[in-house]
C-alpha atoms as one frame of an Amber mdcrd trajectory, in Angstrom:
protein
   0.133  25.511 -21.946   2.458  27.963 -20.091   3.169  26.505 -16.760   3.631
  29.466 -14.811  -0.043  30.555 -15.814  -1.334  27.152 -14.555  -0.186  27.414
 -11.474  -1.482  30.687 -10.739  -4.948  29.143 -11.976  -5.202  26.497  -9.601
  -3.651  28.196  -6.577  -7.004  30.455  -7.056  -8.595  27.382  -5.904  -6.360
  27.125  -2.773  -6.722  28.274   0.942  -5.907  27.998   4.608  -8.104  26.733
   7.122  -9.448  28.904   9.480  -8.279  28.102  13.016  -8.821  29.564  16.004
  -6.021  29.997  18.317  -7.466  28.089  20.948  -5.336  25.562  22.227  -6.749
  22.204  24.000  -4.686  19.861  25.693  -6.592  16.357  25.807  -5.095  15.902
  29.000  -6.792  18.465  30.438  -9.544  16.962  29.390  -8.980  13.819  31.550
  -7.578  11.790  28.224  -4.192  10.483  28.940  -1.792   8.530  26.815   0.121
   4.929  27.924  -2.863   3.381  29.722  -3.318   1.000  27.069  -7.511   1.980
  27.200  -9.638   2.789  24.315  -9.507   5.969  24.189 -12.382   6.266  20.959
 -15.556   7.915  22.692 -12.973  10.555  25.409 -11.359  11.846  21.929 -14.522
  12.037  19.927 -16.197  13.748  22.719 -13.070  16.223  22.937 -13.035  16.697
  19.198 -17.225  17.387  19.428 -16.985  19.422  22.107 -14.254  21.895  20.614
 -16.101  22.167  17.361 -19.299  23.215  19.078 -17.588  25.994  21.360 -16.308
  27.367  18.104 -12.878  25.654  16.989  -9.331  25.068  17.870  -6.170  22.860
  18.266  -6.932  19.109  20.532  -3.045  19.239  21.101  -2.205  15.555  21.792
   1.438  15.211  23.565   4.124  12.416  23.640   2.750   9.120  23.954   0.798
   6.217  22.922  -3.227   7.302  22.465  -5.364   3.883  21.333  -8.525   4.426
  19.441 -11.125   3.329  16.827 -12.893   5.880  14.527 -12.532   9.450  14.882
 -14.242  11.911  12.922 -12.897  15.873  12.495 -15.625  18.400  13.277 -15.837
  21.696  11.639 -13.063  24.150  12.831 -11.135  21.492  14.732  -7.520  21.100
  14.392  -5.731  17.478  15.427  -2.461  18.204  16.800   0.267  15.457  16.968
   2.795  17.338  19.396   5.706  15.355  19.254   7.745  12.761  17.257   6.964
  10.568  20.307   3.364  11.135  19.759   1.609   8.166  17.923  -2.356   7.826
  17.642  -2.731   4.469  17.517  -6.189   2.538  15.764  -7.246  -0.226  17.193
  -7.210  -3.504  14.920  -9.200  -5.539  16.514 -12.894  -5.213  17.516 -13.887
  -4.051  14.183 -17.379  -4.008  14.518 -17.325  -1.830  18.032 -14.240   0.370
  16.742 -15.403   0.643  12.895 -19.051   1.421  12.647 -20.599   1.553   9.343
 -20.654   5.266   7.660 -21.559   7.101   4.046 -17.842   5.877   2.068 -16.519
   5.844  -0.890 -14.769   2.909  -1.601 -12.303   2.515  -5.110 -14.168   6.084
  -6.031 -17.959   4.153  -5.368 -20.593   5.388  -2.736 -21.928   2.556  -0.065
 -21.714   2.057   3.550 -18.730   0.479   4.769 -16.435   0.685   7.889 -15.912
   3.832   8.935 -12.136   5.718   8.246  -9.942   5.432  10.663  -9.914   9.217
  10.395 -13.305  10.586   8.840 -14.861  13.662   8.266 -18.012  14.736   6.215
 -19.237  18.076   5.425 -16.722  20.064   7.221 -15.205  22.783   6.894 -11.670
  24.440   8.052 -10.018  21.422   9.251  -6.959  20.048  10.399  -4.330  17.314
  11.305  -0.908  18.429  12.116   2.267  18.042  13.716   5.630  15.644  13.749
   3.456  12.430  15.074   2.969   9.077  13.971  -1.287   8.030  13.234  -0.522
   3.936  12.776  -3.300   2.254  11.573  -2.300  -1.041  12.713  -2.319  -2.699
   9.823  -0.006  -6.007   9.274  -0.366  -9.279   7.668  -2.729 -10.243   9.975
  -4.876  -7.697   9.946  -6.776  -5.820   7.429  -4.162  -6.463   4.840  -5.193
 -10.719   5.002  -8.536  -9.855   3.545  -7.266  -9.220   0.428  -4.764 -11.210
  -2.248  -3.145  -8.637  -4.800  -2.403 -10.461  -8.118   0.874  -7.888  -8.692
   2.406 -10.288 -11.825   1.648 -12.477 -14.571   2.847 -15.347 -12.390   1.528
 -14.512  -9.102   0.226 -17.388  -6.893  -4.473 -17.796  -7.321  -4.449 -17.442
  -3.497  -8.048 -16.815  -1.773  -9.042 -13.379  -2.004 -11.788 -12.694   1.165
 -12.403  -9.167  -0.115 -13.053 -10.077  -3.933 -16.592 -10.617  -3.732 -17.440
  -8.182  -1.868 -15.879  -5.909  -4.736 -17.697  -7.407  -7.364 -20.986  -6.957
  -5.611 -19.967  -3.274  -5.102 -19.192  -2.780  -8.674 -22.517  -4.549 -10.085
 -24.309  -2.343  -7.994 -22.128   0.619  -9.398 -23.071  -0.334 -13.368 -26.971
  -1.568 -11.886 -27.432   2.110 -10.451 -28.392   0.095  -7.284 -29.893   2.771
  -4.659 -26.418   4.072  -2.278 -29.003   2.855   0.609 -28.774  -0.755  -0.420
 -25.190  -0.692  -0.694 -24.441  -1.714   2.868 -21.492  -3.458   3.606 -19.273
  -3.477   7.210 -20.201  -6.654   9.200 -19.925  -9.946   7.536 -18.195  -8.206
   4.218 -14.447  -7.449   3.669 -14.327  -4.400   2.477 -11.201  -2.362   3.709
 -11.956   1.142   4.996  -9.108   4.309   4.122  -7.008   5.426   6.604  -7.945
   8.851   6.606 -11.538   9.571   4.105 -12.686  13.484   4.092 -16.069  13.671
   2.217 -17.922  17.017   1.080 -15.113  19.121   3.083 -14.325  22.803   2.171
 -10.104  24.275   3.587  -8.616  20.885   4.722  -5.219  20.741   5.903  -2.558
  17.686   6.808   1.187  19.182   7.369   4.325  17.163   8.672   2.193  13.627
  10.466   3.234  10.397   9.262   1.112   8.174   8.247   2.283   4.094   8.182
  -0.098   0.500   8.403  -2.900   1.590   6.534  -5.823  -0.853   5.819  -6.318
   0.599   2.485  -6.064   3.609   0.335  -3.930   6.203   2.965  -5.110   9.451
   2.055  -8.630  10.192   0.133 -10.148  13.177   0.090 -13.383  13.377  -2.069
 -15.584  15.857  -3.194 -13.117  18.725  -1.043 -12.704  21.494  -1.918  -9.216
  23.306  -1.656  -7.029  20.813   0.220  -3.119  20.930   1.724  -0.956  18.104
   1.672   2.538  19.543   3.159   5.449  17.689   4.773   3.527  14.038   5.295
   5.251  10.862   5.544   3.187   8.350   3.937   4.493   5.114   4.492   2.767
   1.968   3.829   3.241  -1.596   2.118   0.251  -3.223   1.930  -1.925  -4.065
  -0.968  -3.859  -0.954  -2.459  -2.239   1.260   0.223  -2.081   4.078  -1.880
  -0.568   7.850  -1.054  -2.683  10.443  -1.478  -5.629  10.234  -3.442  -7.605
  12.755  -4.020 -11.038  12.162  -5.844 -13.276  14.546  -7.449 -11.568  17.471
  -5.586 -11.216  20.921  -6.761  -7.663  22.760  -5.250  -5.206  20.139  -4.325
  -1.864  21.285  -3.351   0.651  18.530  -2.406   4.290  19.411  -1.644   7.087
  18.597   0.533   5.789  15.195   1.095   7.661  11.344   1.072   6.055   8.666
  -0.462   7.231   4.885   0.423   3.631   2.903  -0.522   2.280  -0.421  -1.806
   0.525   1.025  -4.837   0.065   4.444  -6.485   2.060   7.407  -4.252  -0.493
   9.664  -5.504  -2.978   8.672  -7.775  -5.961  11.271  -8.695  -9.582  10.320
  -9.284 -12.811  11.317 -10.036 -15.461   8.374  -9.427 -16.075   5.050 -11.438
 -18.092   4.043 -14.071 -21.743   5.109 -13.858 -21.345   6.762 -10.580 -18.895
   8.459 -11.503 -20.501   9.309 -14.789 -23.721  10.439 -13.518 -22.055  12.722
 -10.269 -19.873  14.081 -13.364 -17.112  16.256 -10.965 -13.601  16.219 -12.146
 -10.697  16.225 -10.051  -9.097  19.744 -11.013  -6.840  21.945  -9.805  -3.941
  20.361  -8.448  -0.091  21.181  -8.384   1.865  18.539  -6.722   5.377  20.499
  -6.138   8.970  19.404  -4.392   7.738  15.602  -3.560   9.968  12.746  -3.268
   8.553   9.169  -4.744  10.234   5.960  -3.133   8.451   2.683  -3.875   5.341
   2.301  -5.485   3.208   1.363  -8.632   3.050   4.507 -10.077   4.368   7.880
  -8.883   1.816  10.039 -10.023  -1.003   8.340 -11.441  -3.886   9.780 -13.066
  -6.749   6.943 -12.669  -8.186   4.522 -12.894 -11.224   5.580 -11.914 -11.428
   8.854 -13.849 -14.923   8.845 -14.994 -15.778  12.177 -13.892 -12.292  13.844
 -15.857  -9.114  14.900 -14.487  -7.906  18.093 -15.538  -5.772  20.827 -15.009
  -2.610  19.639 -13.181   0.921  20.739 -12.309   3.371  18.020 -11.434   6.727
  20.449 -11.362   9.830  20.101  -9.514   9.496  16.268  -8.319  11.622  13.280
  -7.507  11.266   9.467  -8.277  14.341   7.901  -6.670  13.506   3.994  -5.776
  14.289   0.861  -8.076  10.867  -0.533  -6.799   8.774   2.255  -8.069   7.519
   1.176 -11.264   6.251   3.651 -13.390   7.101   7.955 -12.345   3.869   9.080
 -14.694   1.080   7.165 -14.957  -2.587   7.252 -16.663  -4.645   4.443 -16.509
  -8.240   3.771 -17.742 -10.352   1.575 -19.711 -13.542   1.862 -21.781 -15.693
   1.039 -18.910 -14.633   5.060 -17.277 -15.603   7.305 -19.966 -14.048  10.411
 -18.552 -11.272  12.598 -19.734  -6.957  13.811 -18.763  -6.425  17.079 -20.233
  -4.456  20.238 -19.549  -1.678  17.879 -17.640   1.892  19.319 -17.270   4.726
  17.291 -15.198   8.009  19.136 -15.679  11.619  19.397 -14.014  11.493  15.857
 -12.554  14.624  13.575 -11.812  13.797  10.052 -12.010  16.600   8.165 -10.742
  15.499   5.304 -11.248  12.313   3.372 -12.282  11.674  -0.762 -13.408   8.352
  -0.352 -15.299   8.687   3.100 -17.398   9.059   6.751 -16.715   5.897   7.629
 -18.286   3.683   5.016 -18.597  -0.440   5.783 -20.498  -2.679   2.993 -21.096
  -6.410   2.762 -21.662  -6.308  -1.166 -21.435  -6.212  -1.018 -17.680  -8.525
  -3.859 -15.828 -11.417  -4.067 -17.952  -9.349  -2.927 -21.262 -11.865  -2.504
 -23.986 -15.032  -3.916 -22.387 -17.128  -1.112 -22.380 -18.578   1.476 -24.649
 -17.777   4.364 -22.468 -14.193   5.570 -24.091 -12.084   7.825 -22.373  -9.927
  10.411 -23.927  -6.390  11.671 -23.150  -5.484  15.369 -24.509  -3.180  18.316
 -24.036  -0.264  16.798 -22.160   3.074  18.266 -21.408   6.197  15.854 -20.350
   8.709  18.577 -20.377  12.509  18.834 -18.759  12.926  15.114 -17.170  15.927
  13.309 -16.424  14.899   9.254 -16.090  17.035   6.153 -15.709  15.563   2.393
 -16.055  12.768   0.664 -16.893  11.304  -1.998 -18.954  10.642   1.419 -21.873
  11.846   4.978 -21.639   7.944   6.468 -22.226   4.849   4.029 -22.848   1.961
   5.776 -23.919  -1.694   3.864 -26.040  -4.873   4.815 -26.395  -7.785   2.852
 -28.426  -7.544   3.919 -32.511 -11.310   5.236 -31.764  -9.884   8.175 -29.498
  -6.456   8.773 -30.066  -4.160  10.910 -28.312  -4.576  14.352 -29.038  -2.396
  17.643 -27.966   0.918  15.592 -26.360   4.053  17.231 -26.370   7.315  15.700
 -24.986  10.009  18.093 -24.441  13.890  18.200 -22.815  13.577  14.446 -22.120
  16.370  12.439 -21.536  16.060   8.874 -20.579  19.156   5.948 -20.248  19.467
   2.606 -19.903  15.533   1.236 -20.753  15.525  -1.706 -22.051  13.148  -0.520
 -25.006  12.811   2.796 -26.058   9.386   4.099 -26.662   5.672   2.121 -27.287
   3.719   4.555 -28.751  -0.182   3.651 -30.180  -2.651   5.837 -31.929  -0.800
   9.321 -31.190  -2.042  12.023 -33.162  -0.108  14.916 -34.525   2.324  14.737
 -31.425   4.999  17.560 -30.566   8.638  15.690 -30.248  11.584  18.235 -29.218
  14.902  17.232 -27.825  13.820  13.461 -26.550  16.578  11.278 -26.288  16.533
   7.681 -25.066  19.145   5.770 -24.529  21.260   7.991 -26.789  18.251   7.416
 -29.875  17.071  10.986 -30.850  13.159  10.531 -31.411  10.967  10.851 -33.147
  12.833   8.242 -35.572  12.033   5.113 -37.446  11.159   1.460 -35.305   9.756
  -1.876 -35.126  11.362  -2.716 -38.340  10.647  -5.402 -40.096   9.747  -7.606
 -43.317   6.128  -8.624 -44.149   5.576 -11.873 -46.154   7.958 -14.654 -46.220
  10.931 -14.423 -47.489  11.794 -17.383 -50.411  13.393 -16.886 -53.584  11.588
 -15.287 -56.001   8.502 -13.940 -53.247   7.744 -10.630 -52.931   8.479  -8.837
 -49.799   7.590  -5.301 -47.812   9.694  -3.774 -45.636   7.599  -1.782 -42.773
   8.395   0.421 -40.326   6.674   2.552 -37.581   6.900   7.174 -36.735   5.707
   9.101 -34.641   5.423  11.298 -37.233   4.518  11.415 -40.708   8.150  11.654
 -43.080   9.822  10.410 -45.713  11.741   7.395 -45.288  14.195   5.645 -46.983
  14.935   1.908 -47.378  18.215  -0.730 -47.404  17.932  -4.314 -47.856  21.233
  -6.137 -47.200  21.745 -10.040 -47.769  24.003 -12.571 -46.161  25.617 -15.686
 -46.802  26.517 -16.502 -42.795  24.627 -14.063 -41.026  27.756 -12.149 -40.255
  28.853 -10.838 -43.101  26.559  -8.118 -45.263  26.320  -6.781 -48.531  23.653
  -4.365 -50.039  20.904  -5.985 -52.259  18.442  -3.664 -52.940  16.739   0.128
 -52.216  12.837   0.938 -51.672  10.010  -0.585 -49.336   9.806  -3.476 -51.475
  11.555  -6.372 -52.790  11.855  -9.477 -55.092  13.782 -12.281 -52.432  17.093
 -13.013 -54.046  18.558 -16.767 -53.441  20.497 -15.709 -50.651  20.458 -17.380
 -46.944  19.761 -14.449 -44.703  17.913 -11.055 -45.375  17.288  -7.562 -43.274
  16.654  -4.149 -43.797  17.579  -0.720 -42.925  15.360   1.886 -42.309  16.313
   5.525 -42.408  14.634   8.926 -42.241  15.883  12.474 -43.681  17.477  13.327
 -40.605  19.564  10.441 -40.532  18.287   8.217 -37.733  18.300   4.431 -39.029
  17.075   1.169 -37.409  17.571  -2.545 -38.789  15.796  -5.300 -38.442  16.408
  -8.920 -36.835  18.044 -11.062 -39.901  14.958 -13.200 -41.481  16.283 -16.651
 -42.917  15.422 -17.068 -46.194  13.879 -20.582 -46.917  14.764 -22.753 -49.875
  11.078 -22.895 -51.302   8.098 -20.721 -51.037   5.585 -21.131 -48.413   3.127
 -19.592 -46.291   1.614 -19.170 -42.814   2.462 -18.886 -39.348   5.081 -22.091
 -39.414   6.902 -20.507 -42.243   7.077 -17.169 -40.538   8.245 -18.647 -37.204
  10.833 -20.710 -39.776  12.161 -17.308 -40.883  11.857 -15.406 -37.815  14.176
 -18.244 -36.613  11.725 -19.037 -33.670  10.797 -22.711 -35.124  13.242 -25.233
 -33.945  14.141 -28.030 -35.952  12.044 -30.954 -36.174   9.265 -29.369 -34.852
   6.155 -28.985 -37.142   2.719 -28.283 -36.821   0.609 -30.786 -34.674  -1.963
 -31.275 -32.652  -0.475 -32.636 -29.793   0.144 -31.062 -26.623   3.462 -28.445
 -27.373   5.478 -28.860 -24.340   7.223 -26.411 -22.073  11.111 -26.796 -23.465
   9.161 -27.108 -27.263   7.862 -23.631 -26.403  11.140 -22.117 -24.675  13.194
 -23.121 -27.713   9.967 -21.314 -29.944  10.556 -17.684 -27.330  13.979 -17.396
 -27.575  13.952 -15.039 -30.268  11.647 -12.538 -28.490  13.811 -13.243 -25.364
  16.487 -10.260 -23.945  19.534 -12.121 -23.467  20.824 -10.047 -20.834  18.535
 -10.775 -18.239  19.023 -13.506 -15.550  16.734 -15.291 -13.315  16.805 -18.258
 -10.902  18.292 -21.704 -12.508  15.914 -24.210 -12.701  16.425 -27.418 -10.952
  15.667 -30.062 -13.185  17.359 -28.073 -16.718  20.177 -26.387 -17.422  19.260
 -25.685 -21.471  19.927 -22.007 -22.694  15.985 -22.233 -23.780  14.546 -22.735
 -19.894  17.182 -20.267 -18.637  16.013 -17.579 -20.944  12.483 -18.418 -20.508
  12.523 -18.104 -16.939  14.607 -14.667 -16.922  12.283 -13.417 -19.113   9.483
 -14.559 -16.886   7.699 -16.341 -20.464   7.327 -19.107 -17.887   7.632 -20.042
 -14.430   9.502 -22.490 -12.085   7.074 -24.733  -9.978   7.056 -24.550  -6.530
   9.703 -26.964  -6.084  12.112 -24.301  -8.465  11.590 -26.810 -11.498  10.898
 -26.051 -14.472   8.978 -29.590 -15.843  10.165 -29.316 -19.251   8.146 -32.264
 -20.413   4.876 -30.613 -19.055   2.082 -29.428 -21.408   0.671 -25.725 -20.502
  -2.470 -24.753 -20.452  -4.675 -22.118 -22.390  -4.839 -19.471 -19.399  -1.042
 -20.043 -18.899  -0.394 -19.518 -22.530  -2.482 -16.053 -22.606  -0.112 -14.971
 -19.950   3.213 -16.597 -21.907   1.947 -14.166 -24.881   1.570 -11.130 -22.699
   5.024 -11.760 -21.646   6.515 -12.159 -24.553   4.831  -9.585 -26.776   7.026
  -6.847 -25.193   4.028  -4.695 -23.650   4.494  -5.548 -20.222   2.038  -4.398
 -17.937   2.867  -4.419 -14.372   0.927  -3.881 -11.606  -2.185  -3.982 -12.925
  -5.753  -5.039 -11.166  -7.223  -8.429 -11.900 -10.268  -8.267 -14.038 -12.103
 -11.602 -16.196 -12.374 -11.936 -20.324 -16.015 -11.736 -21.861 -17.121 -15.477
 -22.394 -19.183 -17.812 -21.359 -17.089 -19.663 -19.055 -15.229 -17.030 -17.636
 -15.678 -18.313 -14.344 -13.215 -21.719 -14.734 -10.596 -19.052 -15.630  -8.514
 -18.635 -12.051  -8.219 -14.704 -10.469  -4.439 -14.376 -11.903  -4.498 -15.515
 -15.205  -8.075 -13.719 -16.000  -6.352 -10.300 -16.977  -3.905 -11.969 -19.412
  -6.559 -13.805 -20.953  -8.976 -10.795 -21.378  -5.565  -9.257 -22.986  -4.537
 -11.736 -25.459  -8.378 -11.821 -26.596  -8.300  -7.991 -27.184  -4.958  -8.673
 -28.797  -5.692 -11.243 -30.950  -2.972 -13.726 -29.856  -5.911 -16.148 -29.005
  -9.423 -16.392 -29.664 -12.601 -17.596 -28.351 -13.991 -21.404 -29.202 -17.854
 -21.401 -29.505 -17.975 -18.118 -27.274 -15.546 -20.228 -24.843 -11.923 -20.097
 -23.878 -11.204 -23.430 -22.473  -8.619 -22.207 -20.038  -7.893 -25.861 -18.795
  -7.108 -27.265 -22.146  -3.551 -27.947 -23.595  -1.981 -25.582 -26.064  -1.062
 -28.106 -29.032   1.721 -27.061 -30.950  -0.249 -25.989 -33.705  -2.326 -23.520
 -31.455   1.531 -22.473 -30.177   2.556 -22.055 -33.658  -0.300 -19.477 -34.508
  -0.666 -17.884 -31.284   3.426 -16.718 -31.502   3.228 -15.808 -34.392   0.822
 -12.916 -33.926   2.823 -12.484 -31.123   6.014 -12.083 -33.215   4.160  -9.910
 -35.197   2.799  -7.557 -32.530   6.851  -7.383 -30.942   7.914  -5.890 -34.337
   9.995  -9.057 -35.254
């Protein structure tokens, strides 16, 4: 893929709207700003009236101008004159200022509250100018109907809008008629700020955009649009950037991004909509941006169901602790869909806390579906990163592995793991460096079986690509102090106290294991591994009584990252808590204890083993595991649960999960031991 022949492709696909010169002053229409009136039907009627005699510019000057619902005619250009110029939507009166139109809403056709700013089947239009459009939203309106779950710990809090999403999305995989889907009055729905459907030349340059109800920007089904010099700035939940959906020619450049969610995040419908209406989002070169905080910088997804394709990320900057991930795909196997021909290239990313590139197909619904979505022919070329929980994070499902991915000139310091890769095929590796580790290279080394005098062992380790490896086992009578003890991927346990390997390939890169304790007697399962693994404390053993939260501290402290610090608990000061709680395994009550006497329950333990099994994913959307009581499993637990099911930490009793139940230590025993064996150790 040679970039400067992409971007000559999609700026084909790219044009100015067509203008007349014809400027319009709404106050000479008799509009004024400052009176504090709603000023909805005299701007409509402006905006109407310049469309029909043919097009121009409704210049707006300094000022404040209140209103509901506007919607951009054909030919009509919406000129903000002045920094001091702010069109300002009404938040209150929803019902009068919001009526129900044709929306999309998360990438799905039904009625809803209008846009703030709407437009359907236009053509050749604008909004412009150094003004502010504030769409009013706060905590106490529009952003109250909705409670985000952002983290494994975050608070089950009524969600208003949550039902109203579900409905939408049954009606979505039902193929319910779009008629039927009516929602507005008496739902909770969210509208966008600003929602152009079915538009052809559409142009926003140098407004700023800030208190949007929902997703900010969201063209869909445009053709050839121009994002240049907007502000978007916006906290709430879901307030994404820009998101264009299902367009064809998107240019985005010389914009600043300071959002609640995704800065920009392309799509291309969801799930059987999206599906049957089968139109990619393609075309698009995002150029010269700069990415403050956010979920993702540039996303690609979730709702991709209709394929994303052909883009040109090139010349960007990610430059906020609080953005969490610079790159980021996300899907599941409910989209279907495709991500090919991507390219993001000469990008600084200052710094980031979730990952500078960040793929997963495990998004929301994970692998509930039987619609799989496939990632190919993607370029990460000439980036610069600093941060983050890993340097590049990339998975897809064994079925439809990665295919075509080449990572080039990368250079990333200071993650605090290196690189998650899962079912990458044949993948191009040139010049990557993280934190000083030349990849690809050998990791997640470790011994299989359990190490006891005489037992046979296997020493494993994990490539990007295929090579010939080579193998050291050292032994140790203190754990300090090592001498060698055998060669090759497998050995007969010596009596010695402590045991680890070295893995190496031709080009010299080596990684080591953790030191596995080597017990006095053979034995098996998951006690004896946690034993070894040095995760079983002593005197406790297998039981079926309740494990309790200090028991199951002391049992995480190997997969902990003793660097990190959190809050102190009130009621502990043992190493065990204070490691638990930095890593976020477990959580202080709302009184800042920690209760280390307490029992925890099932849907608390799914999210303990998503913590600790070192594939953090932040910021993702709630969604509910398959079973039958799925229902008794509260909003922010239910995606760590349908996790640690697709997993394997935990499994399913009689087609239930029992989320109330205590974890006995038994249960705790096997379930961290997959764990451990999923985090390499």
């Amino acid at each position: 893929m040679e970039k400067a022949t992409l971007r000559e492709e999609i700026l084909r696909h790219i044009a100015m709207p067509v203008i007349p010169e014809h400027n319009v002053q709404a106050t000479t229409c008799g509009i004024y700003p400052d009176t504090g009136k709603n000023l909805t039907r005299a701007l409509q009627n402006a905006i109407d009236d310049l469309s029909e005699s043919g097009g121009g510019r409704l210049c707006l000057s300094a000022g404040v101008w209140r209103s509901g619902a506007l919607q951009l005619r054909s030919g009509v250009e919406l000129h903000l004159e002045t920094p001091e110029t702010i069109l300002q939507f009404i938040n209150t009166e929803i019902e009068e200022n919001y009526p129900v139109v044709y929306s999309h809403w998360e990438a799905t056709p039904c009625y809803n509250y209008s846009a703030l700013l709407y437009a359907k089947d236009a053509h050749d239009i604008a909004v412009s100018g150094p003004g502010v459009l504030d769409g009013g939203a706060d905590q106490h309106h529009w952003w109250d109907w909705h409670h985000q779950v952002e983290e494994a710990w975050s608070a089950d809090r009524v969600d208003l809008q949550q039902p109203d999403r579900l409905a939408l999305r049954r009606m979505n995989m039902e193929a319910a008629p779009i008629e039927e889907r009516r929602f507005g009055p008496g739902h909770y729905l969210r509208p966008n700020f600003v929602q152009f459907l079915c538009c052809e030349r559409v142009l926003l340059r140098n407004v700023t955009l800030k208190s949007s109800p929902m997703w900010q920007l969201n063209p869909v089904l445009c053709r050839s649009v121009i994002v240049d010099g907007v502000t978007l700035s916006s906290h709430g939940s879901n307030n994404d950037g820009c998101d264009p959906e299902s367009c064809c020619g998107v240019w985005i450049k010389n914009c600043r991004f300071d959002t609640g969610d995704d800065c920009i995040s392309l799509k291309s419908g969801r799930d059987r909509d999206g599906q049957r209406t089968n139109t990619p989002c393609e075309n698009v070169l995002i150029e010269n941006n700069e990415f403050l905080d956010g979920h993702g910088g540039i996303a690609l997804g979730s709702e991709m169901s209709g394929g994303i394709r052909r883009v040109l990320a090139d010349g960007n900057r990610f430059s906020s602790p609080n953005l969490t991930y610079a790159l980021r795909l996300k899907t599941n196997a409910r989209r279907g869909g495709f991500v090919e021909e991507i390219m993001l290239s000469n990008s600084v990313m200052d710094t980031v806390h979730g990952a500078a590139v960040h793929g997963t197909m495990l998004y929301e619904d994970g692998r509930n579906g039987d619609s799989l979505p496939v990632f190919r022919d993607i370029t990460i070329e000439n980036i610069e990163a600093n941060g983050g929980d890993y340097g590049i994070f990339i998975e897809a499902f064994p079925e439809v592995p990665i295919t075509g991915l080449t990572l080039r000139n990368i250079h990333i310091d200071s993650a605090r793991k290196t690189m998650r890769f899962m079912n990458w095929q044949n993948p191009v590796i040139e010049n990557v460096f993280i934190n000083g580790k030349r990849f690809p290279r050998p990791v997640s080394v470790r011994i299989l079986g359990v190490p006891a005098p005489g037992a046979p062992l296997t020493a494993e380790a994990v490539c990007l690509t295929e090579q010939s490896l080579s193998y050291c086992w050292e032994s140790s009578a203190d754990g300090k102090v090592w001498i060698k003890c055998g060669k090759g991927k497998k050995l007969k346990t010596p009596e010695v106290a402590w045991l680890r390997v070295t893995v190496s390939d031709a080009q010299g890169n080596e990684e080591t294991s953790r030191p596995y304790r080597v017990l006095s007697a053979p034995a098996t399962g998951a006690a004896a591994r946690l034993i070894c693994r040095n995760m079983l404390p002593s005197g406790v053993v297998p039981t079926e009584e309740a494990v309790t939260r200090m028991q199951l501290a002391a049992m995480l402290l190997p997969l902990a990252d003793p660097k990190l610090r959190g809050p102190v608990p009130k009621d502990t000061q043992a190493m065990t808590a204070l490691a638990a709680v930095a890593n976020r395994f477990l959580a202080l009550d709302g009184e800042g204890n920690f209760c280390p006497g307490d029992s925890i329950t099932r849907q608390e333990m799914a999210s303990v083993a998503m913590q600790a099994c070192g594939v953090n994913y932040r910021n993702a959307s709630s969604t509910m595991p398959v079973c039958l009581d799925a229902q008794e499993v509260a909003n922010n637990y239910g995606t760590n649960v349908a996790r640690a099911l697709y997993f394997g930490f935990m499994q399913l009793e009689e087609e239930r999960f029992c989320p109330h139940r205590p974890v006995t230590v038994s249960e705790a025993i096997a379930i961290l031991d997959r764990v451990a064996d999923f985090a390499g150790l």
